[in-house]
C-alpha positions in Angstrom: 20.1 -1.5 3.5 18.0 1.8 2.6 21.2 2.5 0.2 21.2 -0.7 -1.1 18.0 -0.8 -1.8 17.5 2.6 -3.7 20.7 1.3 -6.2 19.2 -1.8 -7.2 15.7 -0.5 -7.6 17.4 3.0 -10.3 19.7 0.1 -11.9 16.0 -1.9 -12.4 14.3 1.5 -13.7 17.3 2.7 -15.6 17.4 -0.7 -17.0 13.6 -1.4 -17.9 14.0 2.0 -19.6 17.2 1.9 -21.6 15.3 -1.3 -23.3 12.0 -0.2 -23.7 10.0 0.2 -27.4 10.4 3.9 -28.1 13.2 6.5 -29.1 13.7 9.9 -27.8 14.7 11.4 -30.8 12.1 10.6 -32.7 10.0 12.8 -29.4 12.4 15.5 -30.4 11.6 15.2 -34.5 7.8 15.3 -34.1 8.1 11.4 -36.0 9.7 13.3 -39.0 13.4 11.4 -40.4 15.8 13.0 -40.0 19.9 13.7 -41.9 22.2 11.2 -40.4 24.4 14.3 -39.1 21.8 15.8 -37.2 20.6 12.3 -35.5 24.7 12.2 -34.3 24.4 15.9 -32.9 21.0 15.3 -31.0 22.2 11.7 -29.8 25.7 13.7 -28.4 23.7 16.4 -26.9 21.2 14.4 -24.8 24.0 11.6 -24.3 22.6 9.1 -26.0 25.3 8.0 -27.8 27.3 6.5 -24.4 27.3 3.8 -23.2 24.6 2.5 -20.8 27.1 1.6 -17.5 28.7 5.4 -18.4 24.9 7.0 -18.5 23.6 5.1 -15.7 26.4 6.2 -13.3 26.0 9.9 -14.6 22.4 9.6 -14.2 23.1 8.4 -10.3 25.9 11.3 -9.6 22.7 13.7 -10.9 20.5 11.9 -8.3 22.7 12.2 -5.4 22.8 15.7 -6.5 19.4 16.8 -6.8 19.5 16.2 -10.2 16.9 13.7 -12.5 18.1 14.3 -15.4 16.2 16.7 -18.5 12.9 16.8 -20.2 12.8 16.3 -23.8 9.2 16.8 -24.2 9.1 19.8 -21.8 12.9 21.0 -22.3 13.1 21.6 -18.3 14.9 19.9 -15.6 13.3 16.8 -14.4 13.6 17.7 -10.7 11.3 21.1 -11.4 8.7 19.2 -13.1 8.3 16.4 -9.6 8.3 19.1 -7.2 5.6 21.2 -9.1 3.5 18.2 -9.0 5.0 16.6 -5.8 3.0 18.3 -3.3 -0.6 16.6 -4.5 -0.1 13.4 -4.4 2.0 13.6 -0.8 -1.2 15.4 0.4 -3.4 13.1 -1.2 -1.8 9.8 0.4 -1.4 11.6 3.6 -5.1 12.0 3.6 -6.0 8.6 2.7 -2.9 7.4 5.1 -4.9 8.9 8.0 -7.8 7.5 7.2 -6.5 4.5 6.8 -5.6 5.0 10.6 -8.2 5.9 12.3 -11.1 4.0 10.3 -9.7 1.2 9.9 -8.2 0.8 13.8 -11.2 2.3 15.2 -13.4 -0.1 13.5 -10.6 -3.0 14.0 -11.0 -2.2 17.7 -14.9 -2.2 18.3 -15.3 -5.4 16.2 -12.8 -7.0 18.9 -14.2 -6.3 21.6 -17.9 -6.3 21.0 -19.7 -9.8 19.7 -22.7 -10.6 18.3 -24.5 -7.9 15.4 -21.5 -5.1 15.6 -18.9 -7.6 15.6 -20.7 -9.1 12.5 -21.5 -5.6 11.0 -17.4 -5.2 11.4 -16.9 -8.5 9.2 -19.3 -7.3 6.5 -18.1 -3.9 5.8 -14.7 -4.9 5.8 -15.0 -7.7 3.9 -17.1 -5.8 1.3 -14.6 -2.8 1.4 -11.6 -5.2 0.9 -13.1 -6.4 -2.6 -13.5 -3.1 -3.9 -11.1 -1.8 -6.2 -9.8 2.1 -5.9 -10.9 3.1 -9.8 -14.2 1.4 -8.8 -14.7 3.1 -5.4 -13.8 6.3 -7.3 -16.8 5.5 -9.9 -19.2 5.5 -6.7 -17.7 8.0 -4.7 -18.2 10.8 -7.6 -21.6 9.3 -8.3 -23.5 9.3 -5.3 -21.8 12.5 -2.9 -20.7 14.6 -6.2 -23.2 13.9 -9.1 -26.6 13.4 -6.8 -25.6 15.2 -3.5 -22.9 17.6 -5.0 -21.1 17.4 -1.9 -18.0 17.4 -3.1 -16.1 18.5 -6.3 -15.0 15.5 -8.7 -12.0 17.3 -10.5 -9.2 18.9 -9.9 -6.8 19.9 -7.0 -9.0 23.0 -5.9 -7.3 26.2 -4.9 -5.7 26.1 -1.4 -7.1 25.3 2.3 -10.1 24.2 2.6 -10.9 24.4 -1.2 -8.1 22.0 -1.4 -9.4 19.6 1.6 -12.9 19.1 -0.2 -11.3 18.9 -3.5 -9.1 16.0 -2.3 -12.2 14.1 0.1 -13.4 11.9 -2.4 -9.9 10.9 -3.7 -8.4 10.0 -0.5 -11.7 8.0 0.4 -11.1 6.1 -2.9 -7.1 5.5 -2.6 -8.1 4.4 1.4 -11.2 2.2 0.8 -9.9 -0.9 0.5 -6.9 -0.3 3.1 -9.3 0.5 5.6 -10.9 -3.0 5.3 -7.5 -4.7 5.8 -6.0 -2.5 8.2 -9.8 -3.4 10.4 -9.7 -7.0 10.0 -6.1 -7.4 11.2 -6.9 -4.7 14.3 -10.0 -7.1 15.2 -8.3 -9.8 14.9 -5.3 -8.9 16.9 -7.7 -7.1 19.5 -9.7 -10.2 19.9 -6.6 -11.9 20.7 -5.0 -9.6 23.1 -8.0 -9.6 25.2 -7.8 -13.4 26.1 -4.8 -13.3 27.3 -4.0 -13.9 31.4 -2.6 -10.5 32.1 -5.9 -8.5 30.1 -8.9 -10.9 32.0 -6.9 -9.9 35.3 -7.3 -6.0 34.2 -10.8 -6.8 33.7 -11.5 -8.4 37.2 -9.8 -5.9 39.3 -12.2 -3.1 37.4 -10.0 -1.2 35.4 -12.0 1.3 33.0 -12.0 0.0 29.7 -10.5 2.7 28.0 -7.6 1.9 30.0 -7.3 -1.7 29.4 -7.4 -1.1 25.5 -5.0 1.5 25.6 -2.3 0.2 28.3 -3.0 -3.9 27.4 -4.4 -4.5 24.1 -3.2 -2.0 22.0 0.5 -1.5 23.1 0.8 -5.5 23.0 -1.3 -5.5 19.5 0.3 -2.7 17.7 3.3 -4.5 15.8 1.2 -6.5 13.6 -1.3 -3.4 12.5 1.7 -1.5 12.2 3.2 -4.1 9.8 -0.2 -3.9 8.0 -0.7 -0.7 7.9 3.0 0.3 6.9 2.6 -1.9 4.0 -1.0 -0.8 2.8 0.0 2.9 2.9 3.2 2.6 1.3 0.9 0.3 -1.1 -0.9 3.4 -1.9 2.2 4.7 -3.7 1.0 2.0 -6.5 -2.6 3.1 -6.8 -2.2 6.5 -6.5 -2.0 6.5 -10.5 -5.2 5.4 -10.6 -7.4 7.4 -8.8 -5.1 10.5 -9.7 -6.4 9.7 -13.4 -10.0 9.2 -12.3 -10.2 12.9 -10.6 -7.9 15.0 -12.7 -5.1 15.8 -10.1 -2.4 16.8 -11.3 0.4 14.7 -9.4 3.2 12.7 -10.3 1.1 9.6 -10.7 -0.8 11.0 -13.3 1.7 12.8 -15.0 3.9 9.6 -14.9 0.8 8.1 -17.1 1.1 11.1 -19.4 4.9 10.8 -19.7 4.9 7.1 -20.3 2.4 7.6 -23.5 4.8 10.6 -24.5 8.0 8.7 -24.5 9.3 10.9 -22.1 12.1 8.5 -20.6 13.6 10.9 -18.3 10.7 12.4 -16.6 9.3 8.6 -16.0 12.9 7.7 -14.5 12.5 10.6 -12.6 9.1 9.8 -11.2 9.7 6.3 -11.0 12.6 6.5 -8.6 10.8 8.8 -6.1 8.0 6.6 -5.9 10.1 3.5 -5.2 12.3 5.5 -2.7 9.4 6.8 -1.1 8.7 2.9 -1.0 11.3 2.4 0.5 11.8 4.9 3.5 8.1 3.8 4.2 8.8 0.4 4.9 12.3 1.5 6.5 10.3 3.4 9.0 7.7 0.8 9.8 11.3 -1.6 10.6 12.1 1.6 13.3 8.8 1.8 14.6 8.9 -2.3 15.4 11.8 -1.2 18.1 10.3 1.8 19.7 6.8 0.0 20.2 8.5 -3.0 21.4 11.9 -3.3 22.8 12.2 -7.0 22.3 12.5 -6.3 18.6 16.1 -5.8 17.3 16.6 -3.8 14.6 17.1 -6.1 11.3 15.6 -8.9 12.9 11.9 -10.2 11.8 9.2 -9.4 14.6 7.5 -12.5 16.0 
C-alpha cells in the first residue's frame, strides 16, 4: 500500500505539473523569444520534447534512484538542493511534533481527570488554541516574546545547537498551536472515558496510586484514538509548514517550494512536492504499525474500533 500510494500521488504531481500555466524555457530565456532552432535544442536537452508517459517513467527510474530530476533556475541537481534545505524543516516539525505530544496529552490528561475550574480552564484554552491559525499564531508569537520581551529571535535558522533551538522556539510553537488544542481535547475526552469504566473504578477502590492507574488503565486502553489524532495532526504539519517557514525566514523546503513555484521551477517543485507527500505517507503508515503494537487486537490493514 506504501508503494502504491507514492505512484499515484508522483503520477498526481507529475500530472498537475506537465499542465500547469508556465514554460520552462522561457525560465531559461530570461522572457526573451527565441530562433525556432534553438527552442528544438533546449526542448531536446531538458527532454521536453517527449512524451509525457516516456518522461514521467524517466522521472520515476530517477526517483527510485536518488535522482529528482535538474534545476533549470539553479542548473543543479534537484536532490542537492532538498537535502541542503531538508534538515530545517525535519527539525522544525520535530520540534513542534513534540510539543504537540506532551502539551497537548499532558493537558488532555489533567482536564480528564480533574472537574470543575481546571477541567473548564482545559476546554477554554483548547478551544481558543484550536481556532487559531499558524500564520496568525506566528503574528503573536514574534510580537509579544520577540518584539516586546526579545526572548527569542524572529528570523532565520540560527547557527547550530542551541543558537538553532532558540531560533526555531517560536516557529515550532506556531506550526504546534493549534495541534496541541486537538490532540488535548481528544486526550480528555478519551481519559474521561477510560476512567468510568468497571476495571479503572476497581483500581481506584483497592488504592492504587494514581500515577499508576493513568499509566497501566487509562492511557494504554486510551492511546489508539490520540495516536490516530496525533499521527494525523503531525503529519498535517507537513501542509502548514509553508506557512510559518515564510513568516520566520527559514530556509526549508516549504519555503523554497513557495519560491520555486513563483519561479516556474517545475523540477525543483516536483521534487519537493513528492517528499512532502511521501513523508505523508510513511507518517500515516507508521501510525497503521503503531495501532498493532499498542493493541494486539488490531490487525494490520484493518480499521481500529
Amino acid at each position: 500500500m506504501l508503494i502504491a500510494a507514492l505512484l499515484v500521488s508522483s503520477f498526481i504531481i507529475f500530472s498537475a505539473l506537465y499542465v500547469a500555466p508556465g514554460n520552462p524555457i522561457a525560465v531559461l530565456s530570461g522572457g526573451r523569444s527565441l530562433p525556432p532552432q534553438s527552442v528544438k535544442l533546449l526542448e531536446h536537452r531538458y527532454h521536453l520534447d517527449q512524451p509525457f508517459f516516456t518522461r514521467y517513467f524517466e522521472y520515476i527510474n530517477g526517483v527510485v534512484h536518488g535522482d529528482l530530476g535538474y534545476s533549470i533556475v539553479h542548473q543543479q541537481d534537484v536532490s542537492r538542493l532538498v537535502v541542503a534545505r531538508m534538515g530545517t524543516t525535519f527539525e522544525l516539525v520535530l520540534y513542534a511534533s513534540t510539543l504537540i505530544i506532551l502539551v497537548g496529552v499532558v493537558l488532555g490528561v489533567i482536564g480528564g481527570l480533574r472537574r470543575g475550574a481546571t477541567d473548564t480552564g482545559v476546554v477554554v484554552i483548547s478551544t481558543i488554541s484550536a481556532a487559531v491559525p499558524s500564520f496568525v499564531a506566528a503574528i503573536l508569537l514574534v510580537s509579544v516574546f520577540a518584539v516586546n520581551l526579545g526572548w527569542f529571535p524572529a528570523q532565520f535558522n540560527g547557527t547550530g545547537g542551541f543558537d538553532q533551538f532558540k531560533h526555531l522556539t517560536l516557529p515550532a510553537i506556531a506550526l504546534a498551536f493549534s495541534s496541541m488544542a486537538l490532540v488535548a481535547r481528544v486526550t480528555r475526552t478519551a481519559v474521561r472515558e477510560e476512567m468510568q469504566r468497571e476495571h479503572v473504578q476497581t483500581a481506584i477502590s483497592r488504592g492504587i496510586p494514581w500515577p499508576a492507574i493513568v499509566r497501566r488503565h487509562v492511557l494504554r486502553n486510551a492511546a489508539i484514538p490520540i495516536t490516530t489524532v496525533a499521527g494525523l495532526t503531525i503529519a498535517s504539519l507537513i501542509a502548514l509548514d509553508s506557512v510559518v517557514e515564510i513568516a520566520f525566514s527559514l530556509n526549508g523546503l516549504g519555503s523554497y517550494l513557495v519560491q520555486s513555484a513563483q519561479s516556474n521551477d517545475f523540477a525543483v517543485v516536483q521534487g519537493i512536492s513528492f517528499v512532502l507527500v511521501a513523508a505523508f505517507v510513511i507518517i500515516n503508515t507508521i501510525v497503521d504499525l503503531l495501532y498493532a503494537l499498542l493493541d494486539p487486537r488490531v490487525k494490520l490493514g484493518a480499521k481500529a474500533e
